[in-house]
N, C-alpha and C positions, 0 to 999 in steps of 0.2 A: 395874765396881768403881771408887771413888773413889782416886782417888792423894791422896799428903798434902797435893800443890799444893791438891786442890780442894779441900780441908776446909778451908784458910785464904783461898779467895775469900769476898767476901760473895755472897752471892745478888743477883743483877741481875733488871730488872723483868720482865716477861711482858707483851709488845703482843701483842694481835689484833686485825687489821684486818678488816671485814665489808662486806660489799656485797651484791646481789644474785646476781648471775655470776660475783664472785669471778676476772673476767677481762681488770679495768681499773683502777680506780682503789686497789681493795687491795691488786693486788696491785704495783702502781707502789710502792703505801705500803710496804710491806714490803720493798720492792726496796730504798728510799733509808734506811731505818731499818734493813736489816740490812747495808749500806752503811755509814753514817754511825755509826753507834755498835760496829760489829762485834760481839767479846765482852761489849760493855756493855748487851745487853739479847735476850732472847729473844721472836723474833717467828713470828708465826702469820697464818694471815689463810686466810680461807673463805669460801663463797657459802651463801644459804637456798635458792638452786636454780644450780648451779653449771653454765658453760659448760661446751662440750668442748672448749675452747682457750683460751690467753690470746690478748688481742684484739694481732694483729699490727702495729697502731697503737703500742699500748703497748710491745711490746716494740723496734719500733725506736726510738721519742721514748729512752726510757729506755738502750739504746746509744748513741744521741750523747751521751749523759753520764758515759760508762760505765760504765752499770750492767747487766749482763746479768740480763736475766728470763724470757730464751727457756727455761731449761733449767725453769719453773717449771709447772705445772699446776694448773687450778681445782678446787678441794676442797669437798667441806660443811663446813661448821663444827662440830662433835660439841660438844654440853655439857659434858664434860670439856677441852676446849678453853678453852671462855668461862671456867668454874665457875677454870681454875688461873689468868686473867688477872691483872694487878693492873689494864691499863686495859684499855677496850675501845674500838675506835674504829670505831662506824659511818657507812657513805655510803650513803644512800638504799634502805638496807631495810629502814626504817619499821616495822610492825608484824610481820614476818618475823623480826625479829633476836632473839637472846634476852636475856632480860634476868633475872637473877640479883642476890639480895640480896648487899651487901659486894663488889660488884665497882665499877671505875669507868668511869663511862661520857660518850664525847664522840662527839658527833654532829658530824661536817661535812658539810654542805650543798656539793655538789661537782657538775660539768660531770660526766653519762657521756661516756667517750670513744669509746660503742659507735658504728660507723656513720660517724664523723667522719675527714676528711682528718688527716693527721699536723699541719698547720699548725694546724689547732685543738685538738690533744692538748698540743701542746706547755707552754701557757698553765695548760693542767690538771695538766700535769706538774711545771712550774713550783710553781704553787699547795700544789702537796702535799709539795712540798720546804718550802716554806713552814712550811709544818702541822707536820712531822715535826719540823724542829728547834724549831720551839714546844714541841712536846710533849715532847723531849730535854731542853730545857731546863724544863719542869715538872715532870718526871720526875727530875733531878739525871744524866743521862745526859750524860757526857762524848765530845765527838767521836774517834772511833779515830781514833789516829795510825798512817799507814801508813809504815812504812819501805822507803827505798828502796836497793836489792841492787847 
């Protein structure tokens, strides 16, 4: 049930990140997007055939920033997923990913971090921090301010 707070937010956007495995580079995106904007936007992110782990590369690149992604898990992507996004942000699942009228759609061309040392995720990791606040700021998504206790 809504409390009155929520009836007076506006609606914030809907990201879903896509990939193949959905156990590297989405889910990094997601990591720094639900990081970086906290309440200022709803994220999602799925595979078209989903790892049984997220790739252990990722999740440590992604703690020296502090961002913890260990607690996260690779998923499919469900059509209700994509269908409520406002964007959609695919990495290299090509003709796998779905694609839906009235949705928006960006494609980044991105390093897999599958298989790679940490010293070459990093760069990748980098990159999509990149991306993400691009996309924050194409979005009107303001960076959360974290206060400190």
């Amino acid at each position: 049930m809504s409390s009155p707070a929520d009836l007076d937010r506006e609606p914030v956007p809907t990201v879903v990140f896509l990939c193949v495995h959905n156990a590297g580079r989405s889910q990094m995106a997601a990591g720094w997007l639900r990081h970086l904007a906290g309440d200022g936007a709803q994220v999602f992110s799925g595979g078209s055939t989903p790892a049984s782990e997220v790739n252990p590369g990722a999740i440590e690149v992604m703690a020296e920033v502090g961002i913890d992604i260990g607690d996260r898990f690779p998923t499919p992507w469900t059509d209700a997923m994509v269908r409520a996004a406002d964007t959609v942000v695919t990495m290299g699942c090509g003709d796998a990913c779905p694609v839906f009228p009235g949705v928006r759609y960006v494609d980044w061309d991105l390093d897999d971090p599958a298989g790679r040392p940490t010293a070459e995720i990093r760069p990748i990791r980098d990159e999509i921090e990149r991306r993400v606040r691009g996309l924050m700021a194409d979005l009107g998504i303001a960076e959360a301010t974290v206060s400190s206790s």
